[in-house]
PDB file as gemmi writes it, atoms N, CA and C in Angstrom:
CRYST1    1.000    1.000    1.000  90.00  90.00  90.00 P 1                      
ATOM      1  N   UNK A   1      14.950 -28.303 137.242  1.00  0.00           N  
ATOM      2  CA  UNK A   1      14.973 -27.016 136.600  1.00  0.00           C  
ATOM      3  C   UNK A   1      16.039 -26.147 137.238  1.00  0.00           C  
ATOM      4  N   UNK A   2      16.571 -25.689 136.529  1.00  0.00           N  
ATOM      5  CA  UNK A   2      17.948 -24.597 136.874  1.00  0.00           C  
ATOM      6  C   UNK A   2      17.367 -23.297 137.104  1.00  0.00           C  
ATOM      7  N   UNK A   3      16.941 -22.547 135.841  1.00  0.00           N  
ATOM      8  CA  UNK A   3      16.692 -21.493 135.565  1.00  0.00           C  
ATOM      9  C   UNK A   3      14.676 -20.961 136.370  1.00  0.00           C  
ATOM     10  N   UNK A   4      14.592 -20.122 136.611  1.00  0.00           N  
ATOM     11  CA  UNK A   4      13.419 -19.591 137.513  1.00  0.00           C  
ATOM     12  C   UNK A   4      13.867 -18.323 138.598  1.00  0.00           C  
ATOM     13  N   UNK A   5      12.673 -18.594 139.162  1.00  0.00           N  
ATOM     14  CA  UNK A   5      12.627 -17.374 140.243  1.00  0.00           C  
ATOM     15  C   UNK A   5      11.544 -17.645 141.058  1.00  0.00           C  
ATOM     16  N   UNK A   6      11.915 -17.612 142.440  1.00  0.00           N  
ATOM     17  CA  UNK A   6      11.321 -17.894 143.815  1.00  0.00           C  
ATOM     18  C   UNK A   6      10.151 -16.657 143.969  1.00  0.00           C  
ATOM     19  N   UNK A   7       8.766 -16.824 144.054  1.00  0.00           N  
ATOM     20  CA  UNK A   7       8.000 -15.915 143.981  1.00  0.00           C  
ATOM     21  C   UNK A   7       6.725 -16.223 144.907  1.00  0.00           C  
ATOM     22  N   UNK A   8       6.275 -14.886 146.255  1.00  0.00           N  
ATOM     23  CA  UNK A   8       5.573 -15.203 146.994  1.00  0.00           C  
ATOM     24  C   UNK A   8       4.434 -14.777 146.174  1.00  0.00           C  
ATOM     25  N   UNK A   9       3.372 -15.673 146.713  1.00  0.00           N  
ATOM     26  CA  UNK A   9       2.051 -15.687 146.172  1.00  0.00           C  
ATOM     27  C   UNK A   9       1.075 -15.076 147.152  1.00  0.00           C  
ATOM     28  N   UNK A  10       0.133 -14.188 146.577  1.00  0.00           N  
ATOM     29  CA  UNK A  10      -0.578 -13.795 147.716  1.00  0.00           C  
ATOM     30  C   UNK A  10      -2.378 -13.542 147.408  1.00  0.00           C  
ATOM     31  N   UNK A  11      -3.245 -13.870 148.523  1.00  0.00           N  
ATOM     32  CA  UNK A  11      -4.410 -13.549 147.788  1.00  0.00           C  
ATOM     33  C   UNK A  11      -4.738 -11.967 147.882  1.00  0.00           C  
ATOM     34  N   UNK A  12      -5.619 -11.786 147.217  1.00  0.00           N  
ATOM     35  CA  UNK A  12      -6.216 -10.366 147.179  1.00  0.00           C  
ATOM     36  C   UNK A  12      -6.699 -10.067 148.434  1.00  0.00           C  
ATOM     37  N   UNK A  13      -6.825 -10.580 149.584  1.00  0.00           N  
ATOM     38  CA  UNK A  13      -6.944  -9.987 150.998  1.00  0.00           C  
ATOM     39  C   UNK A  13      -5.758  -9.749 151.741  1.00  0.00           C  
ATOM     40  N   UNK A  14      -4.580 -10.004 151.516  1.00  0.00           N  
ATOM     41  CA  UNK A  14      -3.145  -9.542 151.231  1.00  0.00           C  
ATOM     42  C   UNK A  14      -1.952 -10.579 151.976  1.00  0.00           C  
ATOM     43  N   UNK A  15      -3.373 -12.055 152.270  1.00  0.00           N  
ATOM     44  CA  UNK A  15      -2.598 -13.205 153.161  1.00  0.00           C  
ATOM     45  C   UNK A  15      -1.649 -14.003 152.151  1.00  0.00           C  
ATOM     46  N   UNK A  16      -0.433 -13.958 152.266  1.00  0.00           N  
ATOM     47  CA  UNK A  16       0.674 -14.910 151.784  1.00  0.00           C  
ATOM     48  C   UNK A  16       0.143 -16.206 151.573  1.00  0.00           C  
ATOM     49  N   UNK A  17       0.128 -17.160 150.960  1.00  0.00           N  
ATOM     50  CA  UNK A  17      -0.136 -17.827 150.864  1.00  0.00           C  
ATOM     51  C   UNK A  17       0.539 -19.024 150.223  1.00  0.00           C  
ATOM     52  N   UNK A  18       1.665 -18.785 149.184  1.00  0.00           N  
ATOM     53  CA  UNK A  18       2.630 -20.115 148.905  1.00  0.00           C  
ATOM     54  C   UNK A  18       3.719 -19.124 148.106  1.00  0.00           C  
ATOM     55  N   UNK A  19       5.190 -20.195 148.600  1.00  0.00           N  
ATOM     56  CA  UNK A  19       6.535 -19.257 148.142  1.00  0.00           C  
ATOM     57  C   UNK A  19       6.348 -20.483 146.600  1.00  0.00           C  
ATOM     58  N   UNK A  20       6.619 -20.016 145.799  1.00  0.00           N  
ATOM     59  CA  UNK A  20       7.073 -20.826 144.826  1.00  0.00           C  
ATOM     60  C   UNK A  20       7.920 -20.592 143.681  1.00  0.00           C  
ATOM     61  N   UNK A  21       8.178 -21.723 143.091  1.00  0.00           N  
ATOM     62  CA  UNK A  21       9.767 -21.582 142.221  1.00  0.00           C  
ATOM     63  C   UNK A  21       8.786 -21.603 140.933  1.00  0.00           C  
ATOM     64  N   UNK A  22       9.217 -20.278 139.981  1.00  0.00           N  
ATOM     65  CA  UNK A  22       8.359 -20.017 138.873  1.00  0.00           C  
ATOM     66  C   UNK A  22       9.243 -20.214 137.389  1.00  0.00           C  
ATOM     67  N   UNK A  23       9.071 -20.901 136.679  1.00  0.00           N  
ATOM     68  CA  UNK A  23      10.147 -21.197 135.802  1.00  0.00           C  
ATOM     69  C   UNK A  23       9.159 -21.068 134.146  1.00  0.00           C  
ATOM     70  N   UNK A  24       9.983 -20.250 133.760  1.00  0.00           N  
ATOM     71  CA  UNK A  24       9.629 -19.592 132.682  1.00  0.00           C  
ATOM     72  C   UNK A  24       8.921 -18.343 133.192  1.00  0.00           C  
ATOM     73  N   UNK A  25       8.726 -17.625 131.620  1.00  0.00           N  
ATOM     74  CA  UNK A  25       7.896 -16.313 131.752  1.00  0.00           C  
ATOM     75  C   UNK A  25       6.437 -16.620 131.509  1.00  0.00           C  
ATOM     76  N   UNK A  26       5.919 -15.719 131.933  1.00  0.00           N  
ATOM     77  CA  UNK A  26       3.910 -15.702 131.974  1.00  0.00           C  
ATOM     78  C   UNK A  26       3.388 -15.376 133.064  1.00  0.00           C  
ATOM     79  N   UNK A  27       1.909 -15.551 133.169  1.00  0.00           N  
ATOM     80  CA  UNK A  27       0.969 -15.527 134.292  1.00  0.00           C  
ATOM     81  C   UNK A  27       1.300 -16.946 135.070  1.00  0.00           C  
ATOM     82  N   UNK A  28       1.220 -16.973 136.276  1.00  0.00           N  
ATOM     83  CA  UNK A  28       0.923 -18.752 136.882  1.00  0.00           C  
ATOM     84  C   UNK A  28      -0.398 -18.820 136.824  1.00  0.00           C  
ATOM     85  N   UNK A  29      -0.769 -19.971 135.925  1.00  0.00           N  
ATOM     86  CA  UNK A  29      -1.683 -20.449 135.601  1.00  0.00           C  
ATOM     87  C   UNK A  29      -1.832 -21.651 136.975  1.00  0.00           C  
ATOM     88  N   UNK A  30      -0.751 -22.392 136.969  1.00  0.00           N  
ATOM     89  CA  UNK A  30      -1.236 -23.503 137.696  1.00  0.00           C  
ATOM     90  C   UNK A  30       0.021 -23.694 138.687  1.00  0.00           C  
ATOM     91  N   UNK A  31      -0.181 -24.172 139.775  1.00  0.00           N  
ATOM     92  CA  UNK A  31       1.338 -24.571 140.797  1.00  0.00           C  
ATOM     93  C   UNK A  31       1.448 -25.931 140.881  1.00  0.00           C  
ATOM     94  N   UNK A  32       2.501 -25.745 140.220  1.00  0.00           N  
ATOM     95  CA  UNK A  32       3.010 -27.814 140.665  1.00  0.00           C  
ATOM     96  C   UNK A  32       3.184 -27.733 142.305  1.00  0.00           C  
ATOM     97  N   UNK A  33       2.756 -28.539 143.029  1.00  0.00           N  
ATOM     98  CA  UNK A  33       3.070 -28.639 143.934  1.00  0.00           C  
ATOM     99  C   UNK A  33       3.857 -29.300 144.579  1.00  0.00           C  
ATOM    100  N   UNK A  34       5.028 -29.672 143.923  1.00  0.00           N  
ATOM    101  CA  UNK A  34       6.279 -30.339 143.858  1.00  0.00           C  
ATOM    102  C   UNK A  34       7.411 -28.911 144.027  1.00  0.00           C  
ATOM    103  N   UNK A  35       6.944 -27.745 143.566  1.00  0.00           N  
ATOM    104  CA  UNK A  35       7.885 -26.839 143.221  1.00  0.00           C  
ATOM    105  C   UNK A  35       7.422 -25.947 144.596  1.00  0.00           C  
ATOM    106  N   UNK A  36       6.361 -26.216 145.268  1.00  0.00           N  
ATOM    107  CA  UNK A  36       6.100 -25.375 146.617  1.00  0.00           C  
ATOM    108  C   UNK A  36       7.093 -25.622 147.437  1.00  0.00           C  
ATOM    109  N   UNK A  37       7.938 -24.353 148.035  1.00  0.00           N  
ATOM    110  CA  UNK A  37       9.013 -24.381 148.422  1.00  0.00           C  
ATOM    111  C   UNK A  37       8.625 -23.844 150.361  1.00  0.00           C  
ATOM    112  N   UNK A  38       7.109 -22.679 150.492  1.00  0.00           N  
ATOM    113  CA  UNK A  38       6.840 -22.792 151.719  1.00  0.00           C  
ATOM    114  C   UNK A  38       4.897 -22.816 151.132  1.00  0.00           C  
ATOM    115  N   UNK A  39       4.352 -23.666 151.715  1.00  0.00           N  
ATOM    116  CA  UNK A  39       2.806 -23.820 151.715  1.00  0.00           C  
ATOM    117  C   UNK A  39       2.204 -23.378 153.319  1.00  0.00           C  
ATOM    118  N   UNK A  40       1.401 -22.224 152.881  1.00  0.00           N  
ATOM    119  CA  UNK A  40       0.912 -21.143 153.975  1.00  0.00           C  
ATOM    120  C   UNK A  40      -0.828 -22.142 154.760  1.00  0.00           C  
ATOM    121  N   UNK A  41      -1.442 -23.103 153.048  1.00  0.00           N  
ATOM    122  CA  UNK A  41      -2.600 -23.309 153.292  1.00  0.00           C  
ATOM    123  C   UNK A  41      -3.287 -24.408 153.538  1.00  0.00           C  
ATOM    124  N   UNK A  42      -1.772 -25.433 153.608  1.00  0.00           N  
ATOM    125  CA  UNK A  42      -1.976 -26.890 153.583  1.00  0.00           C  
ATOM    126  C   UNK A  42      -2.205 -27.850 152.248  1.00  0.00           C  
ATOM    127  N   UNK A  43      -1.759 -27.504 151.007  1.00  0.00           N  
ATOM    128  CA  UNK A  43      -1.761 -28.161 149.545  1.00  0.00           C  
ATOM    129  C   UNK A  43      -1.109 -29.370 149.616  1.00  0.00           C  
ATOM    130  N   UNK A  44       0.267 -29.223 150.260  1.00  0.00           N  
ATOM    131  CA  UNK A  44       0.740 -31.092 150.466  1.00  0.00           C  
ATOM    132  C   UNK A  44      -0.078 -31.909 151.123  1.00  0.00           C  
ATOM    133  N   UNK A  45      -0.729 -32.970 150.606  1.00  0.00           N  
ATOM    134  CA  UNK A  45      -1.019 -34.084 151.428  1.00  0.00           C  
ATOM    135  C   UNK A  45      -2.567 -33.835 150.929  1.00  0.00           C  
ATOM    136  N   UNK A  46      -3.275 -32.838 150.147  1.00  0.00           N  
ATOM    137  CA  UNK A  46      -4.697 -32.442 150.084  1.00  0.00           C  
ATOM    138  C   UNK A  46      -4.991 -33.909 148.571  1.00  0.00           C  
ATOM    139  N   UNK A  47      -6.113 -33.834 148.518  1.00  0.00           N  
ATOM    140  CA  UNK A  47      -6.990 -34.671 147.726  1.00  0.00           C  
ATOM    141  C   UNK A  47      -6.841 -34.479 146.348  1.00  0.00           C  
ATOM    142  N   UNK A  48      -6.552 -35.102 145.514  1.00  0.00           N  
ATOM    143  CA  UNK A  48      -7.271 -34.831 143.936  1.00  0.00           C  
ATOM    144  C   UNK A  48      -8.774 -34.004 144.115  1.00  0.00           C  
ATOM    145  N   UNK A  49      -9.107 -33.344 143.555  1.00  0.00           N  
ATOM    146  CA  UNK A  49     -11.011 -32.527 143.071  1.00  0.00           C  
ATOM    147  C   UNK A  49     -10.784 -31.595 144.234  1.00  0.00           C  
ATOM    148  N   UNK A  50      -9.400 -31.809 145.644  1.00  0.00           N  
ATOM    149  CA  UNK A  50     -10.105 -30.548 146.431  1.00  0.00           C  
ATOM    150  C   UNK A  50     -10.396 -29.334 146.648  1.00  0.00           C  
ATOM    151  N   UNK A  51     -10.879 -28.186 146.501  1.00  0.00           N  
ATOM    152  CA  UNK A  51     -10.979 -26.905 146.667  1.00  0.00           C  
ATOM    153  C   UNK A  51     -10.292 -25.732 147.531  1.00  0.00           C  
ATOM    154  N   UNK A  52      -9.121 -25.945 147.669  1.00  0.00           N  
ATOM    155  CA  UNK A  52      -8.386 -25.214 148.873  1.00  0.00           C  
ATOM    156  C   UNK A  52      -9.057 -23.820 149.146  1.00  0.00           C  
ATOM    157  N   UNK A  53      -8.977 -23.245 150.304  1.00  0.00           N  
ATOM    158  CA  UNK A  53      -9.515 -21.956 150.494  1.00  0.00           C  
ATOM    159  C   UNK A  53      -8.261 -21.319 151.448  1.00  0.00           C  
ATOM    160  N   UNK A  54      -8.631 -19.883 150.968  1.00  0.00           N  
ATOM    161  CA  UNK A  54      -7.913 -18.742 151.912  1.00  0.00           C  
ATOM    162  C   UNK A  54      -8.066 -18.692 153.503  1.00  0.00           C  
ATOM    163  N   UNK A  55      -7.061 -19.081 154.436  1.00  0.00           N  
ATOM    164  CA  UNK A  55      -7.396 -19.455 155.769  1.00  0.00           C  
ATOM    165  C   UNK A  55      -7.803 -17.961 156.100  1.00  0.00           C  
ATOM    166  N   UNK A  56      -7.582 -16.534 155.538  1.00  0.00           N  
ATOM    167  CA  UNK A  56      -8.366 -15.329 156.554  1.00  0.00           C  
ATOM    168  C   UNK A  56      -9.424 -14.443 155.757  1.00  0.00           C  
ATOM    169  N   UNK A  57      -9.693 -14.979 154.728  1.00  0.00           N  
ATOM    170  CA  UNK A  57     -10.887 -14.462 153.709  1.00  0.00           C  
ATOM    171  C   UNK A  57     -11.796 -15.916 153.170  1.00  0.00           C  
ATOM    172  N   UNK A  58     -11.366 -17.194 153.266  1.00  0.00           N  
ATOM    173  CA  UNK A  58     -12.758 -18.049 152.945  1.00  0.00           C  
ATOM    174  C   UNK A  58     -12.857 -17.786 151.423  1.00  0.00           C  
ATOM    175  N   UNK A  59     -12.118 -17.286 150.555  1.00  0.00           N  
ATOM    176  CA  UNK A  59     -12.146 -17.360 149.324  1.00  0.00           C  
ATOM    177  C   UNK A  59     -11.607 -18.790 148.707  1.00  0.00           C  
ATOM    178  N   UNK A  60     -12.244 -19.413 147.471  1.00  0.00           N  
ATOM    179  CA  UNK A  60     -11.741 -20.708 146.918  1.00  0.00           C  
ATOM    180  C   UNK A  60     -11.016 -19.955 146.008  1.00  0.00           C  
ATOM    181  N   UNK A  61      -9.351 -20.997 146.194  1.00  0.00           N  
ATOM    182  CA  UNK A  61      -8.210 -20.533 145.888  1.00  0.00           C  
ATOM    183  C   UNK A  61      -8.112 -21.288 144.253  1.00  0.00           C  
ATOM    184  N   UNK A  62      -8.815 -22.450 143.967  1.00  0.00           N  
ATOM    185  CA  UNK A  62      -8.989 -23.025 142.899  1.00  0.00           C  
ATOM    186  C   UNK A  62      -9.427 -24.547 142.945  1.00  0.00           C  
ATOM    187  N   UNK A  63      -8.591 -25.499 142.211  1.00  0.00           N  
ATOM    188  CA  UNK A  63      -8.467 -26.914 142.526  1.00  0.00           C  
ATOM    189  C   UNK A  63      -7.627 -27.653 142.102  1.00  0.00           C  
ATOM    190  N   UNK A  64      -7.316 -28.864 142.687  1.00  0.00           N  
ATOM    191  CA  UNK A  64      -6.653 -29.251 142.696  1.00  0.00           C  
ATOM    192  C   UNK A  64      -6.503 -30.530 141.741  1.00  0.00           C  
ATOM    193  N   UNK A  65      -5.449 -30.626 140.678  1.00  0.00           N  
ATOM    194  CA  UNK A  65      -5.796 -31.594 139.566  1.00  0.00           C  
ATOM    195  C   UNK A  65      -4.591 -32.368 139.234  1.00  0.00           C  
ATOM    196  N   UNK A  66      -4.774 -33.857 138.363  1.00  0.00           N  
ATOM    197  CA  UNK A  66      -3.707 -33.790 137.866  1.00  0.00           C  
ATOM    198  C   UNK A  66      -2.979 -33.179 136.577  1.00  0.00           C  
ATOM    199  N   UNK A  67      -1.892 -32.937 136.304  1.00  0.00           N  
ATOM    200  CA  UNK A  67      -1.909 -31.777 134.936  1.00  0.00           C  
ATOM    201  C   UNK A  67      -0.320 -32.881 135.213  1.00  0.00           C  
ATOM    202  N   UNK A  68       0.164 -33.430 133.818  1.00  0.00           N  
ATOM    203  CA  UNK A  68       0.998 -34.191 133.500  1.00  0.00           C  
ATOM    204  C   UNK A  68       1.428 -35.113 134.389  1.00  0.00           C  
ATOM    205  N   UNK A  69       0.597 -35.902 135.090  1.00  0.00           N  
ATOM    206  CA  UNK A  69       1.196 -36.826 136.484  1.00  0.00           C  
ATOM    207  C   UNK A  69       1.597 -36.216 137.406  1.00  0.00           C  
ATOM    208  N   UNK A  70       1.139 -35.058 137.690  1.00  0.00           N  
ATOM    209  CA  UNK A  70       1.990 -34.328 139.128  1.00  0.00           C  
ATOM    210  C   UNK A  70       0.813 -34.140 139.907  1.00  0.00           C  
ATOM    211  N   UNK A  71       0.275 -33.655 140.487  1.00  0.00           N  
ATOM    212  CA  UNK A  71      -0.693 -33.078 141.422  1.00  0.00           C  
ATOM    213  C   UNK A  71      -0.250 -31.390 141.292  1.00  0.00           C  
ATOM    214  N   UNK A  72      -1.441 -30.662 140.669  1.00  0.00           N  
ATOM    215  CA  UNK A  72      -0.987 -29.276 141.084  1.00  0.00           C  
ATOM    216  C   UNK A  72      -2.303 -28.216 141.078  1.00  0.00           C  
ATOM    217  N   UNK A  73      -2.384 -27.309 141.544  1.00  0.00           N  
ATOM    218  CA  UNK A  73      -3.514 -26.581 141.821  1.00  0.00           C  
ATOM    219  C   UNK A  73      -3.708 -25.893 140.905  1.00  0.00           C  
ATOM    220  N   UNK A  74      -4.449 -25.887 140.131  1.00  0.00           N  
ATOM    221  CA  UNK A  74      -5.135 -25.224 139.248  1.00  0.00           C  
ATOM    222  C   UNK A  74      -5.853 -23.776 139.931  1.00  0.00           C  
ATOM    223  N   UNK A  75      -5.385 -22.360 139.450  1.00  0.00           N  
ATOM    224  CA  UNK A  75      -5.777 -21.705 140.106  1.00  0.00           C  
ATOM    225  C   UNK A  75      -6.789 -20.812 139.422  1.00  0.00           C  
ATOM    226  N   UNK A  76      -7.905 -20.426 140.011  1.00  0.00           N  
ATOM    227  CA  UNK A  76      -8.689 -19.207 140.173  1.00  0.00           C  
ATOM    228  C   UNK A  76      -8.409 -18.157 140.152  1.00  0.00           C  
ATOM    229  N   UNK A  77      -7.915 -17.328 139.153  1.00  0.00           N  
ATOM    230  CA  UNK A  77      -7.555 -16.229 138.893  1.00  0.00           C  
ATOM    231  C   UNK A  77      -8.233 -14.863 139.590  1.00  0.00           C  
ATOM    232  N   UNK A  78      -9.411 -15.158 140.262  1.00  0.00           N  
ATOM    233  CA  UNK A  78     -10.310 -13.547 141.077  1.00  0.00           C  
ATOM    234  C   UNK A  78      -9.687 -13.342 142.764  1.00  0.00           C  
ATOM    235  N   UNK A  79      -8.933 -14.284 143.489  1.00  0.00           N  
ATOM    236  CA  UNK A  79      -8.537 -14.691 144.486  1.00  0.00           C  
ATOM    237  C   UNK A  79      -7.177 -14.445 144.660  1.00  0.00           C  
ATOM    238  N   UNK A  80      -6.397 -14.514 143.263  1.00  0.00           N  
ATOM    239  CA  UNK A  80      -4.686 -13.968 143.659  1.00  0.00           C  
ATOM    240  C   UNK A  80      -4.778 -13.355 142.930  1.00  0.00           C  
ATOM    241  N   UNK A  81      -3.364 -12.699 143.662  1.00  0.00           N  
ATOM    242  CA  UNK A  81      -3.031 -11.464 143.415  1.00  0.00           C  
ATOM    243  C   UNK A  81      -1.799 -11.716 141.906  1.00  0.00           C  
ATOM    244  N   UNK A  82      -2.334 -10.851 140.847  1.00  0.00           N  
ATOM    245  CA  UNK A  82      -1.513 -10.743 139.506  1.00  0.00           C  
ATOM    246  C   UNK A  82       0.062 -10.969 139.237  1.00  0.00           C  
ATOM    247  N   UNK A  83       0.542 -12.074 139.409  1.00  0.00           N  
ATOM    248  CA  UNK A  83       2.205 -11.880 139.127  1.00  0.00           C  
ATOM    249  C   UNK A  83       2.385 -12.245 137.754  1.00  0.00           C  
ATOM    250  N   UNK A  84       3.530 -11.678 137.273  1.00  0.00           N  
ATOM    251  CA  UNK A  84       3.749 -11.771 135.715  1.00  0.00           C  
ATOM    252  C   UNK A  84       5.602 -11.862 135.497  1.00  0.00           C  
ATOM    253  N   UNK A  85       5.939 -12.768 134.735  1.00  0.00           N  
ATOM    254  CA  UNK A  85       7.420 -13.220 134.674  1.00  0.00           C  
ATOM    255  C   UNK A  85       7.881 -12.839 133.709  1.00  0.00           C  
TER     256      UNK A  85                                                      
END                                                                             
């Protein structure tokens, strides 16, 4: 992908949590985790079904699925914070 924009992600307790390359316009629904450019919470190397959580609030950040052969986190929308492209 050429076209995008590098965008920090953060939860609603105000911990950073993944830089990522956002391509197209919308809500992020889901993060390829191929396109994680810095991971704050440990997503590389995690499980298919796992539940990642916020390392300083203990909030579940979503899960983790496959969505077109990639591995990417399916996220929980009450836990981050609103970005829009």
């Amino acid at each position: 992908m050429k076209t995008g924009k590098i965008v920090d992600i953060e939860c609603n307790c105000g911990f950073r949590l993944f830089r990522y390359f956002k391509a197209g316009k919308g809500r992020i629904i889901k993060l390829l985790i191929s396109r994680l450019s810095a991971d704050f919470v440990g997503l590389k190397g995690a499980e298919t079904y796992s539940k990642p959580i916020c390392p300083q609030c203990g909030k579940e950040l979503g899960i983790i699925m496959m969505i077109h052969g990639e591995p990417a986190l399916k996220i929980n929308h009450g836990t981050i914070k609103d970005i829009r492209i």
